[in-house]
Every structure is written in C-alpha cells, then in structure tokens.
C-alpha positions in Angstrom: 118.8 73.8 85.2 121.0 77.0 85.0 124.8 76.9 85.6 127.3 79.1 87.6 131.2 79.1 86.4 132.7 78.8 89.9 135.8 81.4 89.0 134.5 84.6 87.3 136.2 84.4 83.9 135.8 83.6 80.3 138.2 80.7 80.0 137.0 78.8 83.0 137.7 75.1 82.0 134.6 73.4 82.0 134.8 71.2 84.3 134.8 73.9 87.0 130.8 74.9 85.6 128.8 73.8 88.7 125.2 73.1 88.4 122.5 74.5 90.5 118.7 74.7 91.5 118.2 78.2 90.9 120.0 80.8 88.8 123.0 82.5 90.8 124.5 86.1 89.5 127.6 85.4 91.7 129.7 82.6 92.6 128.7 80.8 96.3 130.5 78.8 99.0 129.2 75.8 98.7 130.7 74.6 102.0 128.3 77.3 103.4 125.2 76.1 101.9 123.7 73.6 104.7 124.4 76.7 107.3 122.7 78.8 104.6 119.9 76.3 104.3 119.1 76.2 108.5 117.5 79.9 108.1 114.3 80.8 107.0 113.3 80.9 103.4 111.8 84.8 102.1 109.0 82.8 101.0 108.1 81.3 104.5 108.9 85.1 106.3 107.2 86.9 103.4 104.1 84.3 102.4 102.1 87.3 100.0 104.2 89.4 97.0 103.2 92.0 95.1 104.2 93.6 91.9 104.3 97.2 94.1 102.9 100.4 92.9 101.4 99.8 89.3 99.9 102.5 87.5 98.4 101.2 84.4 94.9 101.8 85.1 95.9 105.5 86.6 94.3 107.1 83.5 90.8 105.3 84.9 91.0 105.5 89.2 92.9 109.4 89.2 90.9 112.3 87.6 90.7 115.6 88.7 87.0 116.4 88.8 85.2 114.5 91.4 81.7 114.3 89.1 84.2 112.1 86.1 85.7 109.9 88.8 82.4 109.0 90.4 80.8 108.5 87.5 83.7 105.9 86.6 83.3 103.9 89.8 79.7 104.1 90.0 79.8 102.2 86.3 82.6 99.7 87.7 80.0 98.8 90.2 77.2 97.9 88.0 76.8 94.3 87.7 75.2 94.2 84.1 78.3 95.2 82.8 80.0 92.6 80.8 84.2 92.3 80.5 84.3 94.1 77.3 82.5 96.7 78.8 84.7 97.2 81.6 87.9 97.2 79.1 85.8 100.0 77.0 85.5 102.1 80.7 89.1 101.5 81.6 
C-alpha cells in the first residue's frame, strides 16, 4: 500500500506517515473523505478509457497515394493472412 507524509517535508516524524488505498501526490483532509466518498466515482461517470490519439501504426493507415493505402487495407482484410503476416504489412 503507498504512503502519504501528512506535512510536506523531509523530516516529518514518522509517525505522522498515514497509510492509504491509493497513491496520493498531495496531502488530503481526511475529515473530508466520507463527504468526498458520497459523489460519484470517474470510473462509474466515465465507464470506457482510452489511451487517446496513438500513432504507432500512422506509418501503415496514412499514405499519401490513394492506390498504396488501398492496397494496405485491402490486404488487412484478407482472412488467409496469418499474425506474422499482418506484423510484416504493418
């Protein structure tokens, strides 16, 4: 389980290290926590995450000429294909 110093400093006794359930980057109220806990968690508002843009396969899904690009996706589609193939295309 991670740990918090409750007072932002170096020589913090330890006894004032609290310990938590997840990793905090700044010291909470803990007298706040059960009003805290009443609202919605991101996870129940927000059910499906995503990484956001990537762009490692850019190389393989932007080209400029139409004719290579089609080609591309036309061979993505082809079911004989095995997985090293596809690594080999992309």
């Amino acid at each position: 389980m991670p740990f918090y110093i409750g007072v932002p400093s170096l020589i913090t006794p330890v006894h004032c290290i609290t310990q938590t359930e997840e990793p905090l980057f700044k010291p909470q109220n803990i007298n706040l926590r059960s009003e805290y806990d009443q609202f919605w968690k991101i996870t129940e508002i927000m059910p499906v995450n995503i990484l956001g843009f990537q762009t490692h396969r850019d190389n393989f899904a932007i080209d400029f000429d139409k004719d290579k690009i089609t080609k591309r996706f036309q061979e993505l589609r082809e079911n004989n294909l095995s997985n090293e193939d596809y690594t080999t295309i992309l």
